[in-house]
N, CA, C and O atoms as a GROMACS GRO file, in nm:
protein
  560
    1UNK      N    1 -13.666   4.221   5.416
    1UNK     CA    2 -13.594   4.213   5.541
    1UNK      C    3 -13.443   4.218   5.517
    1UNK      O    4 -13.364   4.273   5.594
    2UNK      N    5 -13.407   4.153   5.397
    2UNK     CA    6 -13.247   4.154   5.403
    2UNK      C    7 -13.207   4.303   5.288
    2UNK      O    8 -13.094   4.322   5.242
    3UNK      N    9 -13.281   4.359   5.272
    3UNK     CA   10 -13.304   4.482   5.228
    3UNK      C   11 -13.229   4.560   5.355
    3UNK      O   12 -13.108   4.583   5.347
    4UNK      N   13 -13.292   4.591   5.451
    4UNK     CA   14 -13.354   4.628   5.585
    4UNK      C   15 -13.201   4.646   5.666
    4UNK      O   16 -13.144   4.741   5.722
    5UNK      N   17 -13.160   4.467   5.635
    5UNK     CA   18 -13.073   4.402   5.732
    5UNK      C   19 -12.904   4.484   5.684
    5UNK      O   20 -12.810   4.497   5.762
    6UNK      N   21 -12.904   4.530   5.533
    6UNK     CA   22 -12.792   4.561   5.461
    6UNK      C   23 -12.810   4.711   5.493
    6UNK      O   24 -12.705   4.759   5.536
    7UNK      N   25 -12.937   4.823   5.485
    7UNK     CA   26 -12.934   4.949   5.527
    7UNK      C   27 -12.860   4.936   5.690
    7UNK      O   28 -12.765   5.008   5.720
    8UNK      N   29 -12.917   4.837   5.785
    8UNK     CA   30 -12.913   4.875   5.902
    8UNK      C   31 -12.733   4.884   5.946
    8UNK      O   32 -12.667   4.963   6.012
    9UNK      N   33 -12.696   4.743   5.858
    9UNK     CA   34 -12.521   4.725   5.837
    9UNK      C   35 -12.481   4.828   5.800
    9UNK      O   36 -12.421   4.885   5.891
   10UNK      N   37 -12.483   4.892   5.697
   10UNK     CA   38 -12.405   5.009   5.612
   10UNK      C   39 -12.398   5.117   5.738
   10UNK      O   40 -12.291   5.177   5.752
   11UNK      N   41 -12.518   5.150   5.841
   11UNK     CA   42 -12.538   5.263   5.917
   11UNK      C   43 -12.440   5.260   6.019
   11UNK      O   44 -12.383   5.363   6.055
   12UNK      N   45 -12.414   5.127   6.078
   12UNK     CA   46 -12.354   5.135   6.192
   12UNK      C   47 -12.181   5.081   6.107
   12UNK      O   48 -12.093   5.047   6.186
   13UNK      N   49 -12.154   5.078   5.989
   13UNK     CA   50 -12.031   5.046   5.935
   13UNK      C   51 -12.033   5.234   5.959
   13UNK      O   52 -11.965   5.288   6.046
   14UNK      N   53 -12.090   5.283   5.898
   14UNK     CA   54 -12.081   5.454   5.905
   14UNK      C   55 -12.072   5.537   6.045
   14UNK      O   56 -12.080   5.659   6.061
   15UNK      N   57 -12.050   5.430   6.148
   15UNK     CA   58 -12.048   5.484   6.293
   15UNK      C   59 -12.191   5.542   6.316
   15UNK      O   60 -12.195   5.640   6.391
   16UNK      N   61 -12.313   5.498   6.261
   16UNK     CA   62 -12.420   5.594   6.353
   16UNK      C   63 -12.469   5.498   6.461
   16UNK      O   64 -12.476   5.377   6.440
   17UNK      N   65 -12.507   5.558   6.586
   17UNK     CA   66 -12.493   5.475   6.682
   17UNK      C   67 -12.658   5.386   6.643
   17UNK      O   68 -12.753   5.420   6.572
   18UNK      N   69 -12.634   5.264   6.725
   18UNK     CA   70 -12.702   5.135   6.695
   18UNK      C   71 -12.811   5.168   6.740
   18UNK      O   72 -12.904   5.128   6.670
   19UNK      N   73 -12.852   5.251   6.864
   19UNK     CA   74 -13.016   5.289   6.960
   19UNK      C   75 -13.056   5.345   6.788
   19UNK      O   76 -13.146   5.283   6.732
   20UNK      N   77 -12.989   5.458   6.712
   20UNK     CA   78 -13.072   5.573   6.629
   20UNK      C   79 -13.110   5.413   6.522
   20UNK      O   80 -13.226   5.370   6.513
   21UNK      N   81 -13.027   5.366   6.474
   21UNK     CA   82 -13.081   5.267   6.345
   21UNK      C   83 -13.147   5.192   6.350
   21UNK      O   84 -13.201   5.141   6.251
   22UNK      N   85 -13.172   5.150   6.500
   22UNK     CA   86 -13.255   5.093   6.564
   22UNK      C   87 -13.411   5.103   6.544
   22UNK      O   88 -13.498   5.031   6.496
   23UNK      N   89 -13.404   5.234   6.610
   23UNK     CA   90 -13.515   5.299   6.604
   23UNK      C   91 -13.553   5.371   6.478
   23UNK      O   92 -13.671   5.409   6.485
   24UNK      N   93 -13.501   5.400   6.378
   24UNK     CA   94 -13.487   5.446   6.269
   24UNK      C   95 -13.598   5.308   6.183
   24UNK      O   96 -13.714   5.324   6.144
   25UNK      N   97 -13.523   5.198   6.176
   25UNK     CA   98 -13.610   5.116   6.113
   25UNK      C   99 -13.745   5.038   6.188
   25UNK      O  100 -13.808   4.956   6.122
   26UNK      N  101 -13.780   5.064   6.306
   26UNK     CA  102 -13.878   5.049   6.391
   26UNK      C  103 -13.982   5.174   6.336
   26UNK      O  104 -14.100   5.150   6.309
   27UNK      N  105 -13.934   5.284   6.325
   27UNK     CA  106 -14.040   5.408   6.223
   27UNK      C  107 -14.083   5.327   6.098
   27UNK      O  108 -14.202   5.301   6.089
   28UNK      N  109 -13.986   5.279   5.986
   28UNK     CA  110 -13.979   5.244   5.877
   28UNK      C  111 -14.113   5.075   5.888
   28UNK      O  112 -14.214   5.058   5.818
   29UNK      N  113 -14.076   5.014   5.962
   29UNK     CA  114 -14.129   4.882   5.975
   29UNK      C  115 -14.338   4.935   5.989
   29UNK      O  116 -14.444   4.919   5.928
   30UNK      N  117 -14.280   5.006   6.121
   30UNK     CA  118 -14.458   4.986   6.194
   30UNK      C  119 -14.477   4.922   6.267
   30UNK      O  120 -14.590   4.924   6.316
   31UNK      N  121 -14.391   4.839   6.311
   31UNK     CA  122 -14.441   4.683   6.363
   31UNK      C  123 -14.411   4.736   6.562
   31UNK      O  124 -14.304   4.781   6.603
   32UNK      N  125 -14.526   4.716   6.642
   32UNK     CA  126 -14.521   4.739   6.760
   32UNK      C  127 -14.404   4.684   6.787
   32UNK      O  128 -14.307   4.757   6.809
   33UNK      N  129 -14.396   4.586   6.791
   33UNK     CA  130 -14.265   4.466   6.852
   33UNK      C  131 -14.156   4.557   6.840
   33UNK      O  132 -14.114   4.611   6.943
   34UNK      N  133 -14.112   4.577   6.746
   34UNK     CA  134 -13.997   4.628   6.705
   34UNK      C  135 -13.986   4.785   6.738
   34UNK      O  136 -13.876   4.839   6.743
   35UNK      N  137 -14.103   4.856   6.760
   35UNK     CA  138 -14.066   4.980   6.820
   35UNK      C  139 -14.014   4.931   7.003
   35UNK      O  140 -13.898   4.916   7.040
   36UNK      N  141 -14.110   4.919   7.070
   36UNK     CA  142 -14.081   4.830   7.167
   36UNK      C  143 -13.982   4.756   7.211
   36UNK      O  144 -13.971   4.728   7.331
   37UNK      N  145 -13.910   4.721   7.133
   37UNK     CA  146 -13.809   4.680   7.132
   37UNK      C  147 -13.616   4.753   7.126
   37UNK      O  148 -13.511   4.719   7.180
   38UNK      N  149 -13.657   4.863   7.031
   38UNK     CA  150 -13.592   4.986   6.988
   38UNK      C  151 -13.580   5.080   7.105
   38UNK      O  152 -13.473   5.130   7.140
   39UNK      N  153 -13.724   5.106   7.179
   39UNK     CA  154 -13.687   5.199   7.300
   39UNK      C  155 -13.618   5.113   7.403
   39UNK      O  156 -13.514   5.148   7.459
   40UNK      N  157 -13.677   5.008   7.424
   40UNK     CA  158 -13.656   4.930   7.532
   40UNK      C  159 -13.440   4.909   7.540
   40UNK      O  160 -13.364   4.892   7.636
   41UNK      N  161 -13.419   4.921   7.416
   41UNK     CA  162 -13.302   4.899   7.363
   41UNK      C  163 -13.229   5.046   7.405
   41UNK      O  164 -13.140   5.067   7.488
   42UNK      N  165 -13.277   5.106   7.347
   42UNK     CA  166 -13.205   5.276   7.352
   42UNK      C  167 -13.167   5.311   7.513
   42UNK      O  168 -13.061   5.354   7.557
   43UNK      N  169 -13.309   5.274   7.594
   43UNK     CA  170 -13.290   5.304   7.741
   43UNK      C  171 -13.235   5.218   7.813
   43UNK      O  172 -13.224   5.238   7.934
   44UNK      N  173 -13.189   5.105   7.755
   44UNK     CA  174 -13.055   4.987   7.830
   44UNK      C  175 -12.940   5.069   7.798
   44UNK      O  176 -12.867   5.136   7.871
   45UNK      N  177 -12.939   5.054   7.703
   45UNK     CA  178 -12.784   5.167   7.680
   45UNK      C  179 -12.751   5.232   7.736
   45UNK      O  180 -12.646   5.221   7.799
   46UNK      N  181 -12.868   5.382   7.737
   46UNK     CA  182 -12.847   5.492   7.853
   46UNK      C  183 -12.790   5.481   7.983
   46UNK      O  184 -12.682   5.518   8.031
   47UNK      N  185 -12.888   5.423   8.027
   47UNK     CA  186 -12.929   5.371   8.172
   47UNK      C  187 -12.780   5.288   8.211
   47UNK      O  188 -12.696   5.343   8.282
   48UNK      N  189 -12.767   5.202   8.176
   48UNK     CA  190 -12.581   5.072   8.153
   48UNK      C  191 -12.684   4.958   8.274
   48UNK      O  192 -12.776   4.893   8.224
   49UNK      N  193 -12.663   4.948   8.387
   49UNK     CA  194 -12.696   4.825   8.424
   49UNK      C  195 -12.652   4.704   8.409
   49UNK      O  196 -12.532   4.681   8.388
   50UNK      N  197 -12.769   4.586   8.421
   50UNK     CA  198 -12.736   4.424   8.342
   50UNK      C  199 -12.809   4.457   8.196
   50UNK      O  200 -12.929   4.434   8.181
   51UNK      N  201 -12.736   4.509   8.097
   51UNK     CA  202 -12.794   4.572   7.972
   51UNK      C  203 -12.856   4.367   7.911
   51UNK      O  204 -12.965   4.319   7.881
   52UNK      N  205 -12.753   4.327   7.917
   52UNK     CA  206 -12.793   4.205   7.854
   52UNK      C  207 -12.918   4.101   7.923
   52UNK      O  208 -12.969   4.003   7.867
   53UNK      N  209 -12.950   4.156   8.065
   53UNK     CA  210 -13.060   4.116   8.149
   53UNK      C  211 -13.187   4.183   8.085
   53UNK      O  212 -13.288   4.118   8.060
   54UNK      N  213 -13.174   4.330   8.059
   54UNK     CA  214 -13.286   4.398   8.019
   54UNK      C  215 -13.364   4.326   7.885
   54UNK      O  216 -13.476   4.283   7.863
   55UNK      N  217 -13.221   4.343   7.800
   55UNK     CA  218 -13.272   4.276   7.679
   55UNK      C  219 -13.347   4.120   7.641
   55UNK      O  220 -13.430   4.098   7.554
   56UNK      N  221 -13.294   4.037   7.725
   56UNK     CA  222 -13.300   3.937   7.762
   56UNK      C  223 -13.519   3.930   7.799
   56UNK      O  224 -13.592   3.861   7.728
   57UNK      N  225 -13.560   3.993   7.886
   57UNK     CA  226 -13.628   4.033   7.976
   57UNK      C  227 -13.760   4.109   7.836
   57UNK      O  228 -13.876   4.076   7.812
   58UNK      N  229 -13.693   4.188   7.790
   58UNK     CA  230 -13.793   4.244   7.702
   58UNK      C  231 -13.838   4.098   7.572
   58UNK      O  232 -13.952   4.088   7.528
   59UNK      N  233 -13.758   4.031   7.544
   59UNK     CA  234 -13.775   3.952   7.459
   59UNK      C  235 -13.838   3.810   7.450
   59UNK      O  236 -13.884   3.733   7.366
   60UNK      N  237 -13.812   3.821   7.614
   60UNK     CA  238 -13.918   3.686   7.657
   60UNK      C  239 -14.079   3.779   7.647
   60UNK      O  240 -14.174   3.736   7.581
   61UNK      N  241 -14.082   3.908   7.725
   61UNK     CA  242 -14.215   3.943   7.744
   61UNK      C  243 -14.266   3.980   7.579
   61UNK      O  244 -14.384   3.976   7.544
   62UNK      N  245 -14.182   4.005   7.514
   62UNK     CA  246 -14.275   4.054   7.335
   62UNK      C  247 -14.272   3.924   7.260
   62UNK      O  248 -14.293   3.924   7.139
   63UNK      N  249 -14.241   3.788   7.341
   63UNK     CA  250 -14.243   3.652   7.264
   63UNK      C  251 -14.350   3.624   7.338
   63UNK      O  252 -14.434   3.569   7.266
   64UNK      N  253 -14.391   3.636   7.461
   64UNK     CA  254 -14.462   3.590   7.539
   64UNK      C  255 -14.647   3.624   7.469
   64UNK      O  256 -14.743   3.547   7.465
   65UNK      N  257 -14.631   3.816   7.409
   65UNK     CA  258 -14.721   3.880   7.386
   65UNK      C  259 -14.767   3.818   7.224
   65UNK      O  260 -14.881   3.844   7.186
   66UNK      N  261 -14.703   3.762   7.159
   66UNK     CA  262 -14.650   3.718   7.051
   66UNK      C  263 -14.778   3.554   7.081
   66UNK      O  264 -14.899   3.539   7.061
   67UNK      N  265 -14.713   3.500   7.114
   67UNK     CA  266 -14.764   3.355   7.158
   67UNK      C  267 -14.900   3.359   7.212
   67UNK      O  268 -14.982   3.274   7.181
   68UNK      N  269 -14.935   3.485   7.317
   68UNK     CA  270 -15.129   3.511   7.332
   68UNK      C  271 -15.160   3.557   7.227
   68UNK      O  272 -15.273   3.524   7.191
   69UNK      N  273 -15.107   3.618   7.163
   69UNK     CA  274 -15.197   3.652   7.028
   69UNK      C  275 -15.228   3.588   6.925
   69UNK      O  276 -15.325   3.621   6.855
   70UNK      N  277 -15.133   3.464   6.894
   70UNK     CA  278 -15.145   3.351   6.812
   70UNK      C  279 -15.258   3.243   6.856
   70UNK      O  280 -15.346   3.191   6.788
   71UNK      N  281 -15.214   3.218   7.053
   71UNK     CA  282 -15.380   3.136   7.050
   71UNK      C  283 -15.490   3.214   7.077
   71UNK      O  284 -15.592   3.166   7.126
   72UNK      N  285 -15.474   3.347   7.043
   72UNK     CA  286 -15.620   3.399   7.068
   72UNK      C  287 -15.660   3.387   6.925
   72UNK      O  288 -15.775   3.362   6.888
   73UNK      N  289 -15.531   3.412   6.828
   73UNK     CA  290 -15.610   3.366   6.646
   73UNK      C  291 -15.682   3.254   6.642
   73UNK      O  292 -15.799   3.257   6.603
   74UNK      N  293 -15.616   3.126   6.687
   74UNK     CA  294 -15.646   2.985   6.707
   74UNK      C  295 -15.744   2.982   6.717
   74UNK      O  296 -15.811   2.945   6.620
   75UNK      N  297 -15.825   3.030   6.875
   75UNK     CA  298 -15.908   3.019   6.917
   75UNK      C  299 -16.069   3.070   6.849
   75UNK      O  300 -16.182   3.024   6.867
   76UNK      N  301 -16.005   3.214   6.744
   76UNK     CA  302 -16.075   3.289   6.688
   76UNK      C  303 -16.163   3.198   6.536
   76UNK      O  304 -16.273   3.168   6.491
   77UNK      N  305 -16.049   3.193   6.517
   77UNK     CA  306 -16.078   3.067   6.375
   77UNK      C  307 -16.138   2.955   6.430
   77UNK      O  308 -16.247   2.942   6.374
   78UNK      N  309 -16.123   2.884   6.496
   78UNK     CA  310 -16.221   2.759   6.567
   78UNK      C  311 -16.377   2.787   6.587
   78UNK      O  312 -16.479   2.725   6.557
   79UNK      N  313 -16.345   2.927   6.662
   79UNK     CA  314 -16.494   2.983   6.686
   79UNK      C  315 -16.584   3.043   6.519
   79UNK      O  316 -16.699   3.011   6.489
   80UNK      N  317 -16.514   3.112   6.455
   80UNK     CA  318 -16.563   3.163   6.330
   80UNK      C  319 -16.573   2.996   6.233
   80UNK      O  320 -16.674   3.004   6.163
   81UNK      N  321 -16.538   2.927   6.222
   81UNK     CA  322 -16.594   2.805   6.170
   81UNK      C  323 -16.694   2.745   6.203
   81UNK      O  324 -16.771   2.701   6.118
   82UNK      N  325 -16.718   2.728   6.349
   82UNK     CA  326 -16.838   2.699   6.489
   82UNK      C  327 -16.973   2.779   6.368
   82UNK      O  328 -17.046   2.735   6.279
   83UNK      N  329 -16.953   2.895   6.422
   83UNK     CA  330 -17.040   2.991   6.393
   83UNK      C  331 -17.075   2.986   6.172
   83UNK      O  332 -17.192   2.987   6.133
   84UNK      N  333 -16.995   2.983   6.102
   84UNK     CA  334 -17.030   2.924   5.996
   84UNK      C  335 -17.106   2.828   5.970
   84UNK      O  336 -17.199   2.829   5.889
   85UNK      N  337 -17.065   2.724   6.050
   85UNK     CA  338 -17.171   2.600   6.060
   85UNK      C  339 -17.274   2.628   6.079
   85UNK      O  340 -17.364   2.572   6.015
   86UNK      N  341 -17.299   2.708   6.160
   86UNK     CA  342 -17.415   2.734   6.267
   86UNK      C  343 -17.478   2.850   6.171
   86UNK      O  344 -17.564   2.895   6.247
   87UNK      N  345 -17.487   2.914   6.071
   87UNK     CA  346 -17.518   2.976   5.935
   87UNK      C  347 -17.588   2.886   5.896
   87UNK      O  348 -17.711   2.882   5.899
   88UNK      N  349 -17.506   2.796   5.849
   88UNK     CA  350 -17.551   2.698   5.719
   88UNK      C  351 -17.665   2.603   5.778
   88UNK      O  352 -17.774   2.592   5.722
   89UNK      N  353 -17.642   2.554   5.862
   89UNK     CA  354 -17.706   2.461   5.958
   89UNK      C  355 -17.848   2.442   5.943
   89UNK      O  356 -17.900   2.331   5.955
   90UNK      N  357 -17.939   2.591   5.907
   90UNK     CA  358 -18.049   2.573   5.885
   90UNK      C  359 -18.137   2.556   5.750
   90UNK      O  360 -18.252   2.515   5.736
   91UNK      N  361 -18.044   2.600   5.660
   91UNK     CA  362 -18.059   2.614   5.543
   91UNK      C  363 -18.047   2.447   5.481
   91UNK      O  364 -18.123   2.400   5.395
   92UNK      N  365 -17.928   2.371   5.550
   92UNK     CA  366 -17.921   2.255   5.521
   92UNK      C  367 -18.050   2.181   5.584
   92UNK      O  368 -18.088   2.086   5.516
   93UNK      N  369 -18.120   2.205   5.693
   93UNK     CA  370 -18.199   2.139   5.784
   93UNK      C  371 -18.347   2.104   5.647
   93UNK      O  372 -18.400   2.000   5.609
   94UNK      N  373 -18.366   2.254   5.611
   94UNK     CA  374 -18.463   2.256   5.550
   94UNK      C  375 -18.452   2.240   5.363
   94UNK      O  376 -18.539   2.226   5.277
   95UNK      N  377 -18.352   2.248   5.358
   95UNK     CA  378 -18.352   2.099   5.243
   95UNK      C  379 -18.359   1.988   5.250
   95UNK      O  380 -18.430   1.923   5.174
   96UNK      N  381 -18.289   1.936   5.343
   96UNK     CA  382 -18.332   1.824   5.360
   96UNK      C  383 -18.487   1.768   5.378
   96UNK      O  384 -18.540   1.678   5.312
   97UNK      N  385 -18.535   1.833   5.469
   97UNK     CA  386 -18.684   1.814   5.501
   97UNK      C  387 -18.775   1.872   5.378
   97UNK      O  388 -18.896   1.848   5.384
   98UNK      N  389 -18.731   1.934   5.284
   98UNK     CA  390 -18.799   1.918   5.120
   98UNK      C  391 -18.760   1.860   5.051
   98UNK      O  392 -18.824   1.845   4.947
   99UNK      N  393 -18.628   1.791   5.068
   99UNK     CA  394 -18.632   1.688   4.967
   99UNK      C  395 -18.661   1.499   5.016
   99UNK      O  396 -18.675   1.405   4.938
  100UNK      N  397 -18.663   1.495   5.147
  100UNK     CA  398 -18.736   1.413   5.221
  100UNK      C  399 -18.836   1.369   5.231
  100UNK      O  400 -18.873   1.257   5.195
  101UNK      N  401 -18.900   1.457   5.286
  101UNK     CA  402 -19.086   1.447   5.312
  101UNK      C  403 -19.115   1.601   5.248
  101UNK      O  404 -19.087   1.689   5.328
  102UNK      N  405 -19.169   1.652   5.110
  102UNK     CA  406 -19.176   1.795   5.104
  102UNK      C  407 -19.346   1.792   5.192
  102UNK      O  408 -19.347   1.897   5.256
  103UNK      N  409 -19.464   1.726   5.214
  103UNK     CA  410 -19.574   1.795   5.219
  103UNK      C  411 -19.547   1.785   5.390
  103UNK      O  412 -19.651   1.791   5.456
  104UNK      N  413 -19.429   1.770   5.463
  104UNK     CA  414 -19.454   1.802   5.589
  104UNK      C  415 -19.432   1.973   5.611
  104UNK      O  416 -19.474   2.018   5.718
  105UNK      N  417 -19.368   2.070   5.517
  105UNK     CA  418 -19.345   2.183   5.495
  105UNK      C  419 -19.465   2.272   5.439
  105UNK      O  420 -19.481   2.394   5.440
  106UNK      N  421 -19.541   2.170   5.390
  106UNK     CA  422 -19.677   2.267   5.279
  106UNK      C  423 -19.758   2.333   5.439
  106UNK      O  424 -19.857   2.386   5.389
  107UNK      N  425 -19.769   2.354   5.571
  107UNK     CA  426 -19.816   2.429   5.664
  107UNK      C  427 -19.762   2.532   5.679
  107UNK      O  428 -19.842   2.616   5.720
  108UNK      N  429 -19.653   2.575   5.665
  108UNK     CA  430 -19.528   2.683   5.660
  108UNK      C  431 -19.555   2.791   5.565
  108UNK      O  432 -19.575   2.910   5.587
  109UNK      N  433 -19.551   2.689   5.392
  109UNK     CA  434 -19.550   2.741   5.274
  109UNK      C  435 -19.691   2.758   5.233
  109UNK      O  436 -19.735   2.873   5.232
  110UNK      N  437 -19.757   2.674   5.202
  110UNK     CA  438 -19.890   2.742   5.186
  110UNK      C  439 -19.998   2.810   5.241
  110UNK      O  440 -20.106   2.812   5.181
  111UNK      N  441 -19.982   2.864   5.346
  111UNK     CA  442 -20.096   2.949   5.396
  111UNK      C  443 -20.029   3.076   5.436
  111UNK      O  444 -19.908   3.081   5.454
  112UNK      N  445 -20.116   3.188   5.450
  112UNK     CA  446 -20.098   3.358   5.465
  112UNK      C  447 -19.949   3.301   5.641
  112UNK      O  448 -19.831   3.330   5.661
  113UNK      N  449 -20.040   3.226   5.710
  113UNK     CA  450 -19.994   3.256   5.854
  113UNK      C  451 -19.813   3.187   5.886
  113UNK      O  452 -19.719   3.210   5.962
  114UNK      N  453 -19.851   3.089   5.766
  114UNK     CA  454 -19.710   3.010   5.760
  114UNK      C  455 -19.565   3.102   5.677
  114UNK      O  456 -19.444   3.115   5.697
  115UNK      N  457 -19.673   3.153   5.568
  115UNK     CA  458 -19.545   3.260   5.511
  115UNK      C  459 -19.525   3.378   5.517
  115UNK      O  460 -19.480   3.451   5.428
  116UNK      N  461 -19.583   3.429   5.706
  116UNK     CA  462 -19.563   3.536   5.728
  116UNK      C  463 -19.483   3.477   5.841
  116UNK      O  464 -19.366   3.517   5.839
  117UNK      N  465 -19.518   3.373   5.961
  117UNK     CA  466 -19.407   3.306   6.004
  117UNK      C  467 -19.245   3.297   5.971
  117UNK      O  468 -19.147   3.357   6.016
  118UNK      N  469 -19.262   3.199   5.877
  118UNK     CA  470 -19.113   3.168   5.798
  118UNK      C  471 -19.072   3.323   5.726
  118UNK      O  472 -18.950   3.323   5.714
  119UNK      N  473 -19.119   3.426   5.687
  119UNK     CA  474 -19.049   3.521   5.658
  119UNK      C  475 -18.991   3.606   5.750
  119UNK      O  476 -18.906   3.690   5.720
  120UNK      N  477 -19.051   3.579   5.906
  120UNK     CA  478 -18.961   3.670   5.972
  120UNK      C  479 -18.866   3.552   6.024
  120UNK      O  480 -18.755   3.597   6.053
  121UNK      N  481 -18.876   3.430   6.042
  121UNK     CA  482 -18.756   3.395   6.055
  121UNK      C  483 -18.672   3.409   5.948
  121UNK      O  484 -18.559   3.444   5.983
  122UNK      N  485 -18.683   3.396   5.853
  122UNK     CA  486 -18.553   3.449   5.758
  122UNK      C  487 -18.513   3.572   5.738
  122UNK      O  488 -18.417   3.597   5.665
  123UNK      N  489 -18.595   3.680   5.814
  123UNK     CA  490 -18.513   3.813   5.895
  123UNK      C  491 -18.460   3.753   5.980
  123UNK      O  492 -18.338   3.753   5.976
  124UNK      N  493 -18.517   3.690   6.074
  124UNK     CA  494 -18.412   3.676   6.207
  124UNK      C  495 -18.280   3.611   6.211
  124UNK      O  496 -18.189   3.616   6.293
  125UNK      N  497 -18.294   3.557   6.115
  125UNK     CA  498 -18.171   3.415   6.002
  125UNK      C  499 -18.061   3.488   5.988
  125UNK      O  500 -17.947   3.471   6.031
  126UNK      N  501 -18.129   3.612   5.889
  126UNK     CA  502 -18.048   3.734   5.854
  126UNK      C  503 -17.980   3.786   5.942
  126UNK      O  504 -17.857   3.794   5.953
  127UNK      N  505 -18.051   3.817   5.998
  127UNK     CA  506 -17.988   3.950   6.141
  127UNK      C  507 -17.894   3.854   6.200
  127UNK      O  508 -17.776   3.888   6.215
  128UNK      N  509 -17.939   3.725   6.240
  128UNK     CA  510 -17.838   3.660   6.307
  128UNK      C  511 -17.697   3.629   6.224
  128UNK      O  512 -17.592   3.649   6.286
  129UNK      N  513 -17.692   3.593   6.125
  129UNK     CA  514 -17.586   3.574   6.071
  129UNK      C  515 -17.511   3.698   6.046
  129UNK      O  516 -17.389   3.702   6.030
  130UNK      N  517 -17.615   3.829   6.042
  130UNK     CA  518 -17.477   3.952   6.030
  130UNK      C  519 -17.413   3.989   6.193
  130UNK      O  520 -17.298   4.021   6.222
  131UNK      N  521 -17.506   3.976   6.266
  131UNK     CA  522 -17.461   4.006   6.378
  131UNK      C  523 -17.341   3.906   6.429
  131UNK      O  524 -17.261   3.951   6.511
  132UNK      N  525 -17.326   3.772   6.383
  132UNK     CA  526 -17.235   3.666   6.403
  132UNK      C  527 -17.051   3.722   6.324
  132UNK      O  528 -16.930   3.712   6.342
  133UNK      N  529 -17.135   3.770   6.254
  133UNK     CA  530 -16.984   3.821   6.124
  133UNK      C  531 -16.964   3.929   6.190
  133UNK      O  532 -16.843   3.939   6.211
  134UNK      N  533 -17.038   4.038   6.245
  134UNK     CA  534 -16.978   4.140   6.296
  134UNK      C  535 -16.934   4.084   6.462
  134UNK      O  536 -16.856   4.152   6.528
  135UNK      N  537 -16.964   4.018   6.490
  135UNK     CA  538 -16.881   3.970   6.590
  135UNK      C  539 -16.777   3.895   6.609
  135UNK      O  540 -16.738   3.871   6.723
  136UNK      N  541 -16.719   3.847   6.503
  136UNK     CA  542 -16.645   3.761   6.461
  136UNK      C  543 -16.534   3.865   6.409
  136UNK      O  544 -16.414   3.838   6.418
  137UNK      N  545 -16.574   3.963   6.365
  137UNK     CA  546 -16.439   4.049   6.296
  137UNK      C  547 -16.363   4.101   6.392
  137UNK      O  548 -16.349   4.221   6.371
  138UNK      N  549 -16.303   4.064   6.494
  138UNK     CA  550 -16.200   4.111   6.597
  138UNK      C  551 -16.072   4.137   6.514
  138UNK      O  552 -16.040   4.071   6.415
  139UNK      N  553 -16.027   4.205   6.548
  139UNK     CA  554 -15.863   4.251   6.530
  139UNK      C  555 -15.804   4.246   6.673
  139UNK      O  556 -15.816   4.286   6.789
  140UNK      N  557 -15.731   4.169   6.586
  140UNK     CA  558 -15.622   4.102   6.700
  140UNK      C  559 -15.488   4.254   6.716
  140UNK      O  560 -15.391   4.243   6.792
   0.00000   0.00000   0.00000
């Protein structure tokens, strides 16, 4: 950034006007905000107006956009932990209940009907937990 901050100085010590270096390092960055910010900038200039209203105005709304996107992370991570639990949850259930009482499990495990049972729930275990991760991978 202070890389960034010394190109952007040198440009406008060289007279190039402030909208181009502006926008010049808004290409360089990537960062929405800052393109957004660069036009929003270029067309106050143009335009003249309350230039310092405009700017003013754009910076509450890309702080504003800034701040939903942070509690939508918040919110995201709360839920993707939820849902981790909720993974593990069964796996813990049924250790416990074998290392507890194991012959309340021998109906499950020893017969054709019990370990064709319990094997599709541990497809469905499966499926559920990928379908949880692929729902969980939002990009913000």
């Amino acid at each position: 950034m202070c890389r960034e901050l010394h190109l952007m100085n040198a440009a406008v010590r060289m007279n190039e006007p402030l909208e181009k270096v502006l926008s010049e390092f808004a290409q360089r960055s990537g960062c929405e905000e800052i393109e957004s910010f660069a036009e929003v900038f270029s067309f106050a200039k143009r335009g003249g107006g309350d230039f310092a209203g405009m700017i003013r105005t754009t910076v509450q709304k890309l702080a504003g956009r800034i701040e939903v996107e942070r509690e939508i992370a918040t919110i995201l991570a709360g839920k993707k932990l939820e849902g981790r639990v909720m993974n593990v949850m069964p796996v813990l259930i049924l250790a416990y209940l074998t290392a507890a009482s194991g012959g309340f499990l021998d109906s499950l495990y020893k017969n054709t009907a019990g370990v064709l049972v319990m094997t599709t729930a541990l497809a469905v275990y499966v499926a559920a937990m990928a379908l949880s991760e692929h729902i969980m991978n939002i990009r913000i």
